[in-house]
FIPARO-461364 format. One record per atom (N, C-alpha, C): atom name; x, y negated, z negated; chain; residue in one letter. Coordinates in Angstrom, 3 decimals. Example, Ala and Ser with C-alpha at 12.3 -4.5 7.8 and 13.67 -1.06 7.14 Angstrom:
// FIPARO-461364
atomo N | u 13.190 | v 5.690 | w -7.800 | cadena A | residuo a
atomo CA | u 12.300 | v 4.500 | w -7.800 | cadena A | residuo a
atomo C | u 13.200 | v 3.300 | w -7.800 | cadena A | residuo a
atomo N | u 12.850 | v 2.250 | w -7.080 | cadena A | residuo s
atomo CA | u 13.670 | v 1.060 | w -7.140 | cadena A | residuo s
atomo C | u 12.900 | v -0.030 | w -7.870 | cadena A | residuo s
// end
This chain:
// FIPARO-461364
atomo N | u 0.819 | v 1.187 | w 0.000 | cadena A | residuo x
atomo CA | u 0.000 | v 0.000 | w 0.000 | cadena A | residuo x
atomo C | u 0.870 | v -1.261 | w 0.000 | cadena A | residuo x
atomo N | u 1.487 | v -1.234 | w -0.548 | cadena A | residuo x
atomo CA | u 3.044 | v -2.768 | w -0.511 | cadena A | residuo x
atomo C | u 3.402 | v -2.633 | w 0.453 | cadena A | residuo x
atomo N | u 3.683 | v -1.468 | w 0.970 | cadena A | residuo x
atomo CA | u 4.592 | v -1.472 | w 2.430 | cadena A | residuo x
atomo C | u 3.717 | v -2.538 | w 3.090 | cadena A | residuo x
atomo N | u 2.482 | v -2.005 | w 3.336 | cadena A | residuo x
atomo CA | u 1.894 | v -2.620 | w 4.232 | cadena A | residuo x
atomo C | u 1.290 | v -4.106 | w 4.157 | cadena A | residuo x
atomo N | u 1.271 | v -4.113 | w 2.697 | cadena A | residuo x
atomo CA | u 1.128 | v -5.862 | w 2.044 | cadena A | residuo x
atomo C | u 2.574 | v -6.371 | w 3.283 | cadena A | residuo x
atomo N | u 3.741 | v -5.866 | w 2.815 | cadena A | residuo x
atomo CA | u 4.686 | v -6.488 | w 3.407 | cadena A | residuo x
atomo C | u 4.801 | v -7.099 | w 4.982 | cadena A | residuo x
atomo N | u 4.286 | v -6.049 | w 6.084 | cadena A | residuo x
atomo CA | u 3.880 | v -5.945 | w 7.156 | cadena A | residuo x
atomo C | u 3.528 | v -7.042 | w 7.384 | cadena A | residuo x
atomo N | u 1.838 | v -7.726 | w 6.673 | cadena A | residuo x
atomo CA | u 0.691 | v -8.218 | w 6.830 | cadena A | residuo x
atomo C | u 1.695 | v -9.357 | w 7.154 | cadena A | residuo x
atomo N | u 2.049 | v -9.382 | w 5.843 | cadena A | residuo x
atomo CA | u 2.920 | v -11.296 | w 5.589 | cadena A | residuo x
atomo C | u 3.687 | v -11.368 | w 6.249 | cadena A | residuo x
atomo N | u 4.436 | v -10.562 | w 6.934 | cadena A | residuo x
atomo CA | u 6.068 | v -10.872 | w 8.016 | cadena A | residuo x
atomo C | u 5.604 | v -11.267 | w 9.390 | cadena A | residuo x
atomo N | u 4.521 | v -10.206 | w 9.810 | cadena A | residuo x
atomo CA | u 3.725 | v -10.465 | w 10.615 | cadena A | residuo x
atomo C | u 2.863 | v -12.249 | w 10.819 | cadena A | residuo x
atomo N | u 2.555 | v -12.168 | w 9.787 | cadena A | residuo x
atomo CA | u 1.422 | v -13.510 | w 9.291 | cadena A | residuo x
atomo C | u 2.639 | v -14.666 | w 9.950 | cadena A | residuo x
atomo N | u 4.007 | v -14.682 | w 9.025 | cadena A | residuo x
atomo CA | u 4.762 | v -15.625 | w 9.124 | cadena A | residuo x
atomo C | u 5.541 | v -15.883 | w 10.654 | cadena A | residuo x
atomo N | u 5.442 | v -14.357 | w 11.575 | cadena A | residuo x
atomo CA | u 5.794 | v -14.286 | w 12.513 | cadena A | residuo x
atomo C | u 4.976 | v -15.131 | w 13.770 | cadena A | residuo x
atomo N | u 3.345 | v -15.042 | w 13.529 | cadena A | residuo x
atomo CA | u 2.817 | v -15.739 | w 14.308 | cadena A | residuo x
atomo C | u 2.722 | v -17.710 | w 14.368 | cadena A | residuo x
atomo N | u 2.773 | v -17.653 | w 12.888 | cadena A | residuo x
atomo CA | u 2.776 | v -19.038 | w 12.508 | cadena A | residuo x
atomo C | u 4.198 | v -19.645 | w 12.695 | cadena A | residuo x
atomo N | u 4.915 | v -19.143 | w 12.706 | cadena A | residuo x
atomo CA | u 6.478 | v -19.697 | w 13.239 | cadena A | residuo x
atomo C | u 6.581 | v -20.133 | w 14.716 | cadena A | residuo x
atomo N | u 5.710 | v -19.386 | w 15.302 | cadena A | residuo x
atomo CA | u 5.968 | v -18.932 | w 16.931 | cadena A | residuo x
atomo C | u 4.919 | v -19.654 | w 17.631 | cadena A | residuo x
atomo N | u 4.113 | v -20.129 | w 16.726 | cadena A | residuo x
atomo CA | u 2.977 | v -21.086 | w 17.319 | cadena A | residuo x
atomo C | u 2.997 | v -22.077 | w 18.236 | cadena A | residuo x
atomo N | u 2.808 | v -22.205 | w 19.529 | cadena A | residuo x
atomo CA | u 2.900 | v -23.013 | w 20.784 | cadena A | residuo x
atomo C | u 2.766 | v -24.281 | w 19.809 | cadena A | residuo x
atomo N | u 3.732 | v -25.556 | w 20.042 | cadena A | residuo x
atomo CA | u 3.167 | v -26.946 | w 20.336 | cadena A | residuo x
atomo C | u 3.373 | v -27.712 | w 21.580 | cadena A | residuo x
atomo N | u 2.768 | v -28.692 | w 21.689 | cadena A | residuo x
atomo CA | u 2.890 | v -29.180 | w 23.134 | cadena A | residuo x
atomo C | u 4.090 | v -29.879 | w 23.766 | cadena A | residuo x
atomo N | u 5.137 | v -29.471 | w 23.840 | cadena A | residuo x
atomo CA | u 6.865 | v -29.803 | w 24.304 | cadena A | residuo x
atomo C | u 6.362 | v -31.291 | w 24.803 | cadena A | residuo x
atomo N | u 6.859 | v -32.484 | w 24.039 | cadena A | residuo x
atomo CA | u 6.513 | v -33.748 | w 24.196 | cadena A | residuo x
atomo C | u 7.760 | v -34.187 | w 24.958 | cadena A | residuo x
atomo N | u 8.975 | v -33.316 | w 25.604 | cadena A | residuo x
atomo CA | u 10.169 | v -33.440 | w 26.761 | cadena A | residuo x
atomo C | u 9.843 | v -33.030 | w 27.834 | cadena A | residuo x
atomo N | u 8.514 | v -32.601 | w 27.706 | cadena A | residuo x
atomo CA | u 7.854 | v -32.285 | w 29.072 | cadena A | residuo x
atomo C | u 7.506 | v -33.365 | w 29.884 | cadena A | residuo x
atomo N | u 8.333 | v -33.856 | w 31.192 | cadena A | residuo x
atomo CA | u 7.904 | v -34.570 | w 32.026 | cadena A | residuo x
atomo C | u 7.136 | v -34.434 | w 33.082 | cadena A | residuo x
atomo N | u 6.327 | v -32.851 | w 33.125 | cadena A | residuo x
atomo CA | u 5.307 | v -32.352 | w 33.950 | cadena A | residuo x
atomo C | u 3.933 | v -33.704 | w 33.338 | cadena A | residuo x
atomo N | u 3.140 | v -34.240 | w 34.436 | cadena A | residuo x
atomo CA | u 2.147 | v -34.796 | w 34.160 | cadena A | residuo x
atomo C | u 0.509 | v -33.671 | w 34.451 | cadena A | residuo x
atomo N | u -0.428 | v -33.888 | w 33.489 | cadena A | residuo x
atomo CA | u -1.562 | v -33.020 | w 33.228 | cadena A | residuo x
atomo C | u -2.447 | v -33.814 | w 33.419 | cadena A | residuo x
atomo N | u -3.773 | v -33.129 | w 33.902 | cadena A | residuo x
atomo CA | u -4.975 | v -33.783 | w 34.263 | cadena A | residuo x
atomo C | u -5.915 | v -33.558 | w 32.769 | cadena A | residuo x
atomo N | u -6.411 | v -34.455 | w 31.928 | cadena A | residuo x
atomo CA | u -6.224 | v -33.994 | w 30.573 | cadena A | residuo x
atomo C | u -8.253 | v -34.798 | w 30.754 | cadena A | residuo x
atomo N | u -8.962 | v -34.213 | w 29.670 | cadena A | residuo x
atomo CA | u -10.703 | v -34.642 | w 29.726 | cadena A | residuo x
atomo C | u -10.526 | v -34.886 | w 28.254 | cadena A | residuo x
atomo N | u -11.044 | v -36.436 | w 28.446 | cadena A | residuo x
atomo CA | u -10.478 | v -37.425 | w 26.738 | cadena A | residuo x
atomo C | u -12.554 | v -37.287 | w 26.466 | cadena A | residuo x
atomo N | u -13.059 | v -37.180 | w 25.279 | cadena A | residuo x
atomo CA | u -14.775 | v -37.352 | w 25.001 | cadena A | residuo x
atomo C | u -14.344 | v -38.300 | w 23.798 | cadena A | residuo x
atomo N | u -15.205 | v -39.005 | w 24.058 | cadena A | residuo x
atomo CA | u -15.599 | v -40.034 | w 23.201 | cadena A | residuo x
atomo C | u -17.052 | v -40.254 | w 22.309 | cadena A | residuo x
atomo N | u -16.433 | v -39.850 | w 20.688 | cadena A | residuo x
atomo CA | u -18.392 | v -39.331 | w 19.897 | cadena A | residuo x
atomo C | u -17.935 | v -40.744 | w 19.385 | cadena A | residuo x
atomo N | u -19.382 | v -40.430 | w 18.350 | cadena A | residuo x
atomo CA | u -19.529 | v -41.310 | w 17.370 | cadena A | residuo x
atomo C | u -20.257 | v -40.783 | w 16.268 | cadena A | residuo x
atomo N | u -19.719 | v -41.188 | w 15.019 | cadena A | residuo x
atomo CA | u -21.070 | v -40.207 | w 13.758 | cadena A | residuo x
atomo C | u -21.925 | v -40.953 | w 14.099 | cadena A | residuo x
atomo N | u -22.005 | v -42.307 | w 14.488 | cadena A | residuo x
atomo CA | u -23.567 | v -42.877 | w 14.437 | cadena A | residuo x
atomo C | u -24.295 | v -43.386 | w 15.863 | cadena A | residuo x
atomo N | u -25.432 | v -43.224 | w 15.579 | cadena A | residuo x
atomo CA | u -26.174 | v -43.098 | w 17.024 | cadena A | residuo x
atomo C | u -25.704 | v -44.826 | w 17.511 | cadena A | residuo x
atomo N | u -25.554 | v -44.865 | w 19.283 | cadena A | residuo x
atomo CA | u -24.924 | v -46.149 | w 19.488 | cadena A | residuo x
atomo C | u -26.946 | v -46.705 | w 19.513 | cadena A | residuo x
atomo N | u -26.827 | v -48.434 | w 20.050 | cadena A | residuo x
atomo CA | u -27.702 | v -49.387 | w 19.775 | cadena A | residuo x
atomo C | u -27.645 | v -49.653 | w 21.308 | cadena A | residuo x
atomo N | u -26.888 | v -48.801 | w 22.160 | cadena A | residuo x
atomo CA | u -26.926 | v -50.116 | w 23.307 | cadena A | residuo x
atomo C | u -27.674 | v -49.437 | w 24.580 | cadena A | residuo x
atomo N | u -28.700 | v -48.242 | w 24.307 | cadena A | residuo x
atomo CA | u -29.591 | v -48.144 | w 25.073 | cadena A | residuo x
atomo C | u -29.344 | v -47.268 | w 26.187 | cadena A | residuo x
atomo N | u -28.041 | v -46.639 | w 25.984 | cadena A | residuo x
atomo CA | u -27.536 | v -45.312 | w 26.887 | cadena A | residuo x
atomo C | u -28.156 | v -44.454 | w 26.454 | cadena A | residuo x
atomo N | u -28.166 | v -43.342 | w 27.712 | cadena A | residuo x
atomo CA | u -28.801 | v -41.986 | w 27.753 | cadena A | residuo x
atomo C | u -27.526 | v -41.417 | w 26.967 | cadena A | residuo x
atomo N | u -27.397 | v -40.990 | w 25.671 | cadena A | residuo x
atomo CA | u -25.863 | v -40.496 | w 24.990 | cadena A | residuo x
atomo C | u -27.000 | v -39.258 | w 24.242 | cadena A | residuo x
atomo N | u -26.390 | v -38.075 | w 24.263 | cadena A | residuo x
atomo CA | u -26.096 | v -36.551 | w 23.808 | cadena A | residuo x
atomo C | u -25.997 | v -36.763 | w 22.474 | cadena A | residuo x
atomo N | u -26.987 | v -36.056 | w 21.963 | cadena A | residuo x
atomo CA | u -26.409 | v -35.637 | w 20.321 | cadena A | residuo x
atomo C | u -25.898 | v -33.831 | w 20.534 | cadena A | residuo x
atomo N | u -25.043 | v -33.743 | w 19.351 | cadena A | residuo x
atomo CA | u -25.315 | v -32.390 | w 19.644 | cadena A | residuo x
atomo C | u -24.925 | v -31.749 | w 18.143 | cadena A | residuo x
atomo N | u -25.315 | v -30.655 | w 18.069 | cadena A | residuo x
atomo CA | u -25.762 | v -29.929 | w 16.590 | cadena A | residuo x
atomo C | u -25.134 | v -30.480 | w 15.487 | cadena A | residuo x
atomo N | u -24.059 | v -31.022 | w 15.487 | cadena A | residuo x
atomo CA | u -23.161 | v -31.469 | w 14.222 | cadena A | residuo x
atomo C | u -23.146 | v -32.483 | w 14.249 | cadena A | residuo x
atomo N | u -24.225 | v -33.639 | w 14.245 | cadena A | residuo x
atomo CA | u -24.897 | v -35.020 | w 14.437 | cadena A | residuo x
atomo C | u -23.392 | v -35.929 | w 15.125 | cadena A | residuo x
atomo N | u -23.004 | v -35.634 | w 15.882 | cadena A | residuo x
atomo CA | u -22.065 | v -36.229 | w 16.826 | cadena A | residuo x
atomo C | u -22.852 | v -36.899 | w 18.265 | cadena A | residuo x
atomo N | u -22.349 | v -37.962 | w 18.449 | cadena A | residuo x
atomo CA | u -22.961 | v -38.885 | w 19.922 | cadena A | residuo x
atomo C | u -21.997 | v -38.745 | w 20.536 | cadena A | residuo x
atomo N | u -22.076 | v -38.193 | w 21.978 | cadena A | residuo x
atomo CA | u -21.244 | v -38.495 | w 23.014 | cadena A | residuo x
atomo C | u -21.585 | v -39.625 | w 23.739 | cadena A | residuo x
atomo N | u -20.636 | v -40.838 | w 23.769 | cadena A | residuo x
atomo CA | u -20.345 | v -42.187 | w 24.285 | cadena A | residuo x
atomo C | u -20.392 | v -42.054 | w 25.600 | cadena A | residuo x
atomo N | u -18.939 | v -41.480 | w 25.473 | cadena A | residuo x
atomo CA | u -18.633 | v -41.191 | w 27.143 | cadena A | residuo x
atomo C | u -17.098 | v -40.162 | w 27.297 | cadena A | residuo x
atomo N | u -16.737 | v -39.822 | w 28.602 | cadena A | residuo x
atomo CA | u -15.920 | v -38.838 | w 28.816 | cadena A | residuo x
atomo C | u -14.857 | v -39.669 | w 30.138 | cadena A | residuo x
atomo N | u -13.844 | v -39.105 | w 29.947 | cadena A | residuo x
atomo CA | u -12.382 | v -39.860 | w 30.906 | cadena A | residuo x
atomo C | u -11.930 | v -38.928 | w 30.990 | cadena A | residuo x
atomo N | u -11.679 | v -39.113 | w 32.003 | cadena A | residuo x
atomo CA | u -10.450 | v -38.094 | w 33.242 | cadena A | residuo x
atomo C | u -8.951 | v -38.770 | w 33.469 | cadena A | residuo x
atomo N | u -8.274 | v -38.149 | w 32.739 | cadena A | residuo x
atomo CA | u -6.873 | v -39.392 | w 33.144 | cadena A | residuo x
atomo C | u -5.718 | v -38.032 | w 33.421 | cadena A | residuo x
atomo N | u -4.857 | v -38.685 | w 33.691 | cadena A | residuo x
atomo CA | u -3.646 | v -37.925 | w 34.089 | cadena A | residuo x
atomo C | u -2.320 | v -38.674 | w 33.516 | cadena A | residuo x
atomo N | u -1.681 | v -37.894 | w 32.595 | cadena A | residuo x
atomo CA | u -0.638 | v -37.813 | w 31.488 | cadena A | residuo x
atomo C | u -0.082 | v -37.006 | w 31.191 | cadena A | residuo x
atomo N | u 1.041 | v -37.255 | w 30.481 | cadena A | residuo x
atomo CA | u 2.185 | v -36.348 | w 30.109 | cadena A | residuo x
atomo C | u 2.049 | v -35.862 | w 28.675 | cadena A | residuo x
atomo N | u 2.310 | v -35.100 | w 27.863 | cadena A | residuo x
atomo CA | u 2.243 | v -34.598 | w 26.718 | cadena A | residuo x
atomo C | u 2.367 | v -35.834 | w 25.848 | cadena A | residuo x
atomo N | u 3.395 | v -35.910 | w 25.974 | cadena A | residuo x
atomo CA | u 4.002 | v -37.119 | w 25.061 | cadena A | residuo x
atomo C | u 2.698 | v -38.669 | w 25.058 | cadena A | residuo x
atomo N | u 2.568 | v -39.064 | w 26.429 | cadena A | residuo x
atomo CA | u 1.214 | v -40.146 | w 26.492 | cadena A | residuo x
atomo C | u 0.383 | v -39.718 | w 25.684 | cadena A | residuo x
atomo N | u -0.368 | v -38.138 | w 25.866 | cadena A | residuo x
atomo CA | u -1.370 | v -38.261 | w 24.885 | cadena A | residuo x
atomo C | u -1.482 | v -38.004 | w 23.380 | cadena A | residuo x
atomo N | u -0.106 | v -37.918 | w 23.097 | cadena A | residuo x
atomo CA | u 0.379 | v -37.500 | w 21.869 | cadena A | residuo x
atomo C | u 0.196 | v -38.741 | w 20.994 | cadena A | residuo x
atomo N | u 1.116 | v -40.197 | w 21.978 | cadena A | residuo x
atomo CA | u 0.808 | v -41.385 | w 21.452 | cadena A | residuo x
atomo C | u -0.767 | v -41.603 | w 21.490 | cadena A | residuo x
atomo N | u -1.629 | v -41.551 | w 22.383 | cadena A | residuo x
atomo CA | u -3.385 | v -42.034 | w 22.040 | cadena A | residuo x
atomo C | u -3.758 | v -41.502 | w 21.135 | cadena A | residuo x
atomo N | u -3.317 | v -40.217 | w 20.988 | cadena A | residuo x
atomo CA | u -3.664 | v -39.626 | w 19.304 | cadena A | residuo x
atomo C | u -3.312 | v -39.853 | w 18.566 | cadena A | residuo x
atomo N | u -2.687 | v -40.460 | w 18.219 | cadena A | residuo x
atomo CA | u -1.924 | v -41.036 | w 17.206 | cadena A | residuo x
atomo C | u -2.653 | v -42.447 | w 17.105 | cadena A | residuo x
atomo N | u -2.895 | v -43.236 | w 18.019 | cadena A | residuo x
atomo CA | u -3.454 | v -44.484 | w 18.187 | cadena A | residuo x
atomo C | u -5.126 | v -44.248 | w 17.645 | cadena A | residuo x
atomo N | u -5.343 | v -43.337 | w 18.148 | cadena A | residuo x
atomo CA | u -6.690 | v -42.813 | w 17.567 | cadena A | residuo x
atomo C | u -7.213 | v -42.428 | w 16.478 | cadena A | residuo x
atomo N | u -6.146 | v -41.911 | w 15.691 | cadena A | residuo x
atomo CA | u -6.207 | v -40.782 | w 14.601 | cadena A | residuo x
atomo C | u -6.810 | v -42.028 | w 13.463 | cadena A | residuo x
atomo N | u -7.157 | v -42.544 | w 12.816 | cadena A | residuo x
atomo CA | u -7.480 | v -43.199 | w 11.686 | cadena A | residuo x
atomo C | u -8.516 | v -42.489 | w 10.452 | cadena A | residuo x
atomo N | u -8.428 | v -42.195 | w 9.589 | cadena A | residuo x
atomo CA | u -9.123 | v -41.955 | w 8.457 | cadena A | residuo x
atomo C | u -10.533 | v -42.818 | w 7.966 | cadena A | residuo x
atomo N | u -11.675 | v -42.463 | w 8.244 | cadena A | residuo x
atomo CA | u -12.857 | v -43.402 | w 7.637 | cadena A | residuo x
atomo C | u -13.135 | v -44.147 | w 9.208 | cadena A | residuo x
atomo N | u -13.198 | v -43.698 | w 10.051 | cadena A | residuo x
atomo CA | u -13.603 | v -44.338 | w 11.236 | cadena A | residuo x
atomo C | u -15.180 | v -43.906 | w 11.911 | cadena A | residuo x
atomo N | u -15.579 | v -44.072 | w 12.452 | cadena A | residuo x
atomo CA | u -16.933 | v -43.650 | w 12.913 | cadena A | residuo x
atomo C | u -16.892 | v -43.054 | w 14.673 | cadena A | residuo x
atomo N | u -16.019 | v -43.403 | w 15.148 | cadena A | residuo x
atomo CA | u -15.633 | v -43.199 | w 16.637 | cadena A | residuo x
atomo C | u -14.393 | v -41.824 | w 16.351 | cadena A | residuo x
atomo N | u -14.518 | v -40.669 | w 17.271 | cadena A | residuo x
atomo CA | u -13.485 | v -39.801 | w 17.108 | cadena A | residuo x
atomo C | u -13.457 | v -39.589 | w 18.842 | cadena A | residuo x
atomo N | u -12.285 | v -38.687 | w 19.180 | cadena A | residuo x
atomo CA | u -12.026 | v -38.158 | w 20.531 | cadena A | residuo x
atomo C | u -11.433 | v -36.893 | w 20.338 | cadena A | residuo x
atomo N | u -11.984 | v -36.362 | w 21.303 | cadena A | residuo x
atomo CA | u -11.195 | v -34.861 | w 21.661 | cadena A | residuo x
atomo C | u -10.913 | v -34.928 | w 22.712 | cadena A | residuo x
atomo N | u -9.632 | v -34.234 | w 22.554 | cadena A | residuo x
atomo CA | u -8.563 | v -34.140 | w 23.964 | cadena A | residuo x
atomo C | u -8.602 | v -32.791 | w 24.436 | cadena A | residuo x
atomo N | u -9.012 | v -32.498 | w 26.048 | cadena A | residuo x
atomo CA | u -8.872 | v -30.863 | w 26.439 | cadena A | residuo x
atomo C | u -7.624 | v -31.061 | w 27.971 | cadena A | residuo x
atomo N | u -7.108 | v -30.005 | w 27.796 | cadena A | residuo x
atomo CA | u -6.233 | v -30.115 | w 28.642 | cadena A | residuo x
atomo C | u -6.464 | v -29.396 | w 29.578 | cadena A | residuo x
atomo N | u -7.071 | v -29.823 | w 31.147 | cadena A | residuo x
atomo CA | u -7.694 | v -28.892 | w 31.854 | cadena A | residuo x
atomo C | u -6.409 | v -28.335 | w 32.533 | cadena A | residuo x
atomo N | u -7.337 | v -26.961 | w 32.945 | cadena A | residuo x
atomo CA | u -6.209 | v -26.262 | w 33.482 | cadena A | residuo x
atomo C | u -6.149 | v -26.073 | w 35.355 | cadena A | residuo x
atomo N | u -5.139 | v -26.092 | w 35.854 | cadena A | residuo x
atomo CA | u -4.595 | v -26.264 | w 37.375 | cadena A | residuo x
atomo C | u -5.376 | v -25.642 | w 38.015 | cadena A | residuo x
atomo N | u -6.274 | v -25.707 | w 39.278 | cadena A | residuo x
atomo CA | u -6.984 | v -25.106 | w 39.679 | cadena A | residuo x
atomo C | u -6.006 | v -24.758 | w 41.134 | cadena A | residuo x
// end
């Protein structure tokens, strides 16, 4: 039974070590889909999406960037106690 406790955790630590991040020396540019919510419903009379986890979709952008660019908007974005959030998807090459 320890043996295999042991396993679990070497294993455990093996995946979490090895975990992809996004190489921000990457000068390949990506076609990346930025969404724009809000916790609170907007006032200005757009057709905007709620969806199950009381989130408003604003609106959605298509841009093309490098790891590192969107590393900085997230960062520019990231604030604590804000009402506006974004998710970043990184589409893939067709």
């Amino acid at each position: 039974m320890r043996f295999f406790l042991y396993k679990i955790i070497i294993l455990t630590l093996l995946i979490v070590g090895c975990a992809k991040e996004d190489n921000l020396a990457d000068s390949n540019v990506y076609r990346w889909k930025i969404e724009h919510y809000s916790k609170v419903s907007p006032s200005n009379g757009l057709q905007n999406t709620k969806n199950s986890s009381s989130k408003w979709l604003i609106g959605v952008e298509y841009v093309s960037l490098t790891n590192a660019r969107i590393a900085d908007r997230k960062k520019v974005n990231k604030v604590d106690g804000v009402v506006d959030f974004y998710v970043y998807t990184r589409i893939k090459a067709s």
